[in-house]
N, C-alpha and C positions, 0 to 999 in steps of 0.2 A: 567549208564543210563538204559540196559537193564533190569537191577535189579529191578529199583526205577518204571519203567513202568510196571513192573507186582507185585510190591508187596506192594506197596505204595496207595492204596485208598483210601479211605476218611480223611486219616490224613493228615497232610499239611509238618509236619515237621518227620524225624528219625534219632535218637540218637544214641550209640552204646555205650553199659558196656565196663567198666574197670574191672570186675567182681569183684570189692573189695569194700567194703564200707568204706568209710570217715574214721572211727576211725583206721582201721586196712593200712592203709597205711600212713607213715609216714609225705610226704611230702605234699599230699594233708590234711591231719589230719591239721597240721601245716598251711595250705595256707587258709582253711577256716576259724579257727581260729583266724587268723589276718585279713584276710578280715573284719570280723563280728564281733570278740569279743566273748566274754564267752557265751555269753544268745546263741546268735543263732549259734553257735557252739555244744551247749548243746543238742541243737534243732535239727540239722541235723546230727550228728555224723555218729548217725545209718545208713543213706542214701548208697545206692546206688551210687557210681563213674561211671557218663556219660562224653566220652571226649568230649569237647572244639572243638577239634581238627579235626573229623570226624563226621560228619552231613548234612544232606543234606534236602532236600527238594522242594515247591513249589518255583519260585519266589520269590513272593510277602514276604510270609515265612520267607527264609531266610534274603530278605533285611530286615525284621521287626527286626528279631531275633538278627541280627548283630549289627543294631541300638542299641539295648535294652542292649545287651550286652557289648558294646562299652560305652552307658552313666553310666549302673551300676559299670562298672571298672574305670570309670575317678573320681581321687580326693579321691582316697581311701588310708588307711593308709599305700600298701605297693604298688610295680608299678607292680606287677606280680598276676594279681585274677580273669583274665577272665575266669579260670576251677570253683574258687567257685562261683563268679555271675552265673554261665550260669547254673549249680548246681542246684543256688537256684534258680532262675526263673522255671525250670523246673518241678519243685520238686510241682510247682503251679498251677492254673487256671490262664489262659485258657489251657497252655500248656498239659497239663496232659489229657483232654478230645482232645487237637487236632493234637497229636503226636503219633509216634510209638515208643516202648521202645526196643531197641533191644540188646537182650544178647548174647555173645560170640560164644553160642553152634548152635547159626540162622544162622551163615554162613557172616551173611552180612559184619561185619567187625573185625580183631582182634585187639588188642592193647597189642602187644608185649612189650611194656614197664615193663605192669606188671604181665604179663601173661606168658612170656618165655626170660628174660633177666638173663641169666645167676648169672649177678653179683647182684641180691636181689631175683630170683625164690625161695631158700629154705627159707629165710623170710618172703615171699609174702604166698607160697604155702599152708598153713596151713586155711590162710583167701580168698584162692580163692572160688567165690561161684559157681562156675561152672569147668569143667574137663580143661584143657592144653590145649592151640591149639599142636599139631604134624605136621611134615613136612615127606609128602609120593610123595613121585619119583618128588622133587623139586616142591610142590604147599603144600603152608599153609593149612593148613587142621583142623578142627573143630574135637574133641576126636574119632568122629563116622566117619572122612575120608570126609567130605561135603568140597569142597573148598573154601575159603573166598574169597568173590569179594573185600573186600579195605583188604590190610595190612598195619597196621599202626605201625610205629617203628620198620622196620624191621631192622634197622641198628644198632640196639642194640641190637643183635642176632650174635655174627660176625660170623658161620659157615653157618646160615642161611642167611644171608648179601651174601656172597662169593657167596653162591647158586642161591639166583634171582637177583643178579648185574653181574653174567655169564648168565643168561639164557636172559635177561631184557638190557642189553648194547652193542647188536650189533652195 
Protein backbone atom coordinates (compact mmCIF):
# COMPACT_ATOMS: atom_id res chain seq x y z
CA UNK A 1 0.00 0.00 0.00
CA UNK A 2 2.83 2.24 0.92
CA UNK A 3 4.28 1.64 -2.44
CA UNK A 4 1.10 2.29 -4.50
CA UNK A 5 0.43 5.82 -2.34
CA UNK A 6 3.51 7.19 -3.52
CA UNK A 7 4.10 5.90 -6.73
CA UNK A 8 0.85 5.40 -8.34
CA UNK A 9 -0.61 8.78 -9.77
CA UNK A 10 -2.56 9.40 -12.29
CA UNK A 11 -2.71 5.71 -13.55
CA UNK A 12 -5.46 3.73 -12.24
CA UNK A 13 -4.17 0.21 -12.80
CA UNK A 14 0.10 -1.39 -12.26
CA UNK A 15 1.21 -4.42 -13.94
CA UNK A 16 4.61 -6.08 -13.36
CA UNK A 17 7.11 -7.86 -16.24
CA UNK A 18 7.86 -11.32 -16.44
CA UNK A 19 10.69 -9.79 -18.22
CA UNK A 20 10.40 -12.20 -21.25
CA UNK A 21 8.39 -11.89 -24.06
CA UNK A 22 5.58 -14.32 -25.39
CA UNK A 23 7.62 -16.10 -28.01
CA UNK A 24 10.64 -16.89 -25.89
CA UNK A 25 8.99 -18.52 -23.00
CA UNK A 26 7.48 -21.63 -23.66
CA UNK A 27 4.57 -22.09 -21.82
CA UNK A 28 3.12 -18.79 -22.10
CA UNK A 29 4.10 -18.91 -26.05
CA UNK A 30 1.91 -22.03 -25.96
CA UNK A 31 -1.03 -20.51 -23.78
CA UNK A 32 -1.52 -17.56 -26.15
CA UNK A 33 -1.47 -19.52 -28.90
CA UNK A 34 -4.34 -21.68 -27.88
CA UNK A 35 -6.23 -19.03 -26.36
CA UNK A 36 -6.34 -17.02 -29.92
CA UNK A 37 -5.27 -19.08 -32.53
CA UNK A 38 -2.49 -18.55 -35.18
CA UNK A 39 -3.52 -14.88 -36.40
CA UNK A 40 -3.45 -13.32 -32.93
CA UNK A 41 -0.67 -15.17 -31.73
CA UNK A 42 1.20 -13.95 -34.73
CA UNK A 43 0.16 -10.62 -33.63
CA UNK A 44 1.32 -10.58 -30.13
CA UNK A 45 4.40 -13.01 -29.96
CA UNK A 46 6.63 -10.26 -29.77
CA UNK A 47 4.91 -8.65 -26.59
CA UNK A 48 5.95 -8.28 -23.47
CA UNK A 49 4.92 -10.92 -20.47
CA UNK A 50 2.85 -8.94 -17.56
CA UNK A 51 1.66 -11.28 -14.76
CA UNK A 52 -1.97 -12.18 -14.17
CA UNK A 53 -1.02 -12.75 -10.94
CA UNK A 54 0.43 -9.38 -9.47
CA UNK A 55 -1.41 -6.09 -10.01
CA UNK A 56 -2.91 -3.79 -8.39
CA UNK A 57 -4.64 -0.66 -8.41
CA UNK A 58 -7.65 1.76 -7.99
CA UNK A 59 -10.75 0.13 -6.85
CA UNK A 60 -12.96 0.74 -9.25
CA UNK A 61 -9.91 -0.43 -11.65
CA UNK A 62 -9.48 -3.57 -10.50
CA UNK A 63 -13.14 -4.56 -10.08
CA UNK A 64 -13.43 -3.37 -13.87
CA UNK A 65 -10.32 -5.36 -14.66
CA UNK A 66 -11.35 -8.51 -13.02
CA UNK A 67 -14.72 -8.44 -14.61
CA UNK A 68 -13.08 -8.09 -18.11
CA UNK A 69 -10.76 -10.52 -17.53
CA UNK A 70 -13.04 -13.13 -16.04
CA UNK A 71 -15.70 -12.69 -19.19
CA UNK A 72 -12.71 -12.74 -21.74
CA UNK A 73 -11.33 -16.23 -20.23
CA UNK A 74 -15.01 -17.92 -20.03
CA UNK A 75 -15.83 -20.37 -23.00
CA UNK A 76 -12.45 -20.35 -24.38
CA UNK A 77 -10.85 -23.29 -26.23
CA UNK A 78 -8.61 -24.23 -23.15
CA UNK A 79 -9.70 -23.74 -19.17
CA UNK A 80 -6.26 -22.09 -18.33
CA UNK A 81 -5.97 -18.23 -20.33
CA UNK A 82 -6.41 -15.63 -17.83
CA UNK A 83 -2.25 -14.66 -18.39
CA UNK A 84 -3.17 -14.44 -22.27
CA UNK A 85 -6.64 -12.50 -21.89
CA UNK A 86 -5.25 -10.02 -19.36
CA UNK A 87 -2.15 -9.85 -21.97
CA UNK A 88 -4.19 -9.01 -24.50
CA UNK A 89 -6.50 -6.44 -23.13
CA UNK A 90 -3.51 -4.61 -21.86
CA UNK A 91 -1.45 -4.55 -24.69
CA UNK A 92 -4.87 -2.07 -25.71
CA UNK A 93 -6.68 1.11 -25.16
CA UNK A 94 -7.84 2.28 -22.75
CA UNK A 95 -5.41 0.40 -20.72
CA UNK A 96 -2.17 1.51 -22.11
CA UNK A 97 -2.97 5.33 -21.68
CA UNK A 98 -4.27 4.43 -17.99
CA UNK A 99 -1.83 2.06 -16.53
CA UNK A 100 1.70 1.75 -15.20
CA UNK A 101 3.96 -0.71 -16.89
CA UNK A 102 6.35 -1.84 -14.51
CA UNK A 103 9.70 -3.80 -15.06
CA UNK A 104 11.59 -6.08 -12.96
CA UNK A 105 14.73 -3.59 -12.47
CA UNK A 106 11.61 -0.85 -10.62
CA UNK A 107 11.67 -2.60 -7.58
CA UNK A 108 8.04 -3.04 -7.37
CA UNK A 109 7.55 -6.63 -8.07
CA UNK A 110 9.73 -9.74 -9.06
CA UNK A 111 8.46 -12.82 -10.74
CA UNK A 112 10.72 -15.53 -9.74
CA UNK A 113 9.18 -18.06 -11.85
CA UNK A 114 10.93 -16.79 -14.57
CA UNK A 115 13.44 -14.87 -13.47
CA UNK A 116 15.35 -17.03 -10.84
CA UNK A 117 13.87 -20.65 -10.91
CA UNK A 118 16.54 -22.67 -10.82
CA UNK A 119 14.93 -25.53 -12.88
CA UNK A 120 14.35 -23.30 -16.59
CA UNK A 121 16.97 -19.91 -15.44
CA UNK A 122 19.64 -21.25 -17.99
CA UNK A 123 16.72 -21.56 -20.77
CA UNK A 124 15.06 -18.45 -19.66
CA UNK A 125 18.35 -16.58 -19.18
CA UNK A 126 19.37 -15.90 -22.68
CA UNK A 127 15.64 -14.10 -23.28
CA UNK A 128 15.58 -12.21 -20.15
CA UNK A 129 15.07 -8.40 -20.99
CA UNK A 130 16.32 -7.03 -17.99
CA UNK A 131 19.30 -8.28 -15.27
CA UNK A 132 18.46 -11.27 -12.33
CA UNK A 133 16.65 -10.27 -9.43
CA UNK A 134 19.76 -11.30 -6.47
CA UNK A 135 19.14 -12.08 -2.78
CA UNK A 136 21.59 -9.76 -0.30
CA UNK A 137 21.40 -10.45 3.45
CA UNK A 138 17.90 -12.47 2.98
CA UNK A 139 15.68 -9.62 0.85
CA UNK A 140 15.12 -10.05 -2.87
CA UNK A 141 16.76 -7.57 -4.53
CA UNK A 142 16.65 -5.77 -7.97
CA UNK A 143 20.59 -6.43 -9.94
CA UNK A 144 21.37 -2.82 -8.37
CA UNK A 145 20.51 -4.06 -4.48
CA UNK A 146 16.79 -1.96 -4.52
CA UNK A 147 14.41 -4.41 -2.60
CA UNK A 148 11.25 -5.61 -4.09
CA UNK A 149 8.10 -4.79 -2.31
CA UNK A 150 5.88 -8.02 -3.80
CA UNK A 151 7.88 -11.33 -4.38
CA UNK A 152 6.18 -13.40 -6.40
CA UNK A 153 6.89 -17.20 -6.69
CA UNK A 154 9.30 -17.28 -4.21
CA UNK A 155 8.61 -21.00 -3.67
CA UNK A 156 10.19 -21.84 -6.78
CA UNK A 157 13.48 -20.77 -5.48
CA UNK A 158 13.84 -23.50 -2.90
CA UNK A 159 17.28 -21.97 -1.17
CA UNK A 160 15.42 -18.69 -1.38
CA UNK A 161 12.10 -20.36 -0.24
CA UNK A 162 14.03 -21.65 3.06
CA UNK A 163 15.40 -18.06 3.49
CA UNK A 164 12.10 -15.85 3.66
CA UNK A 165 9.77 -18.91 5.15
CA UNK A 166 12.64 -18.55 8.29
CA UNK A 167 12.62 -14.99 8.27
CA UNK A 168 8.43 -14.51 7.35
CA UNK A 169 7.00 -17.72 9.69
CA UNK A 170 7.34 -16.90 13.17
Amino acid sequence: IDWLEANLTSENLVFSSESMLYKDEPWGNQNLLETYGQYVHEQFKNNEIFNVGVLAGTGSAMRDLAINIFTAATNRPIPICDQSTFNFMISQEPYKSTSRYMRSEDGWASQLGTTADPSKIDQFRPFLLEAEPKMVDGKVCTSEGKEFTIVHQYDRVPGWKQILEEKYND
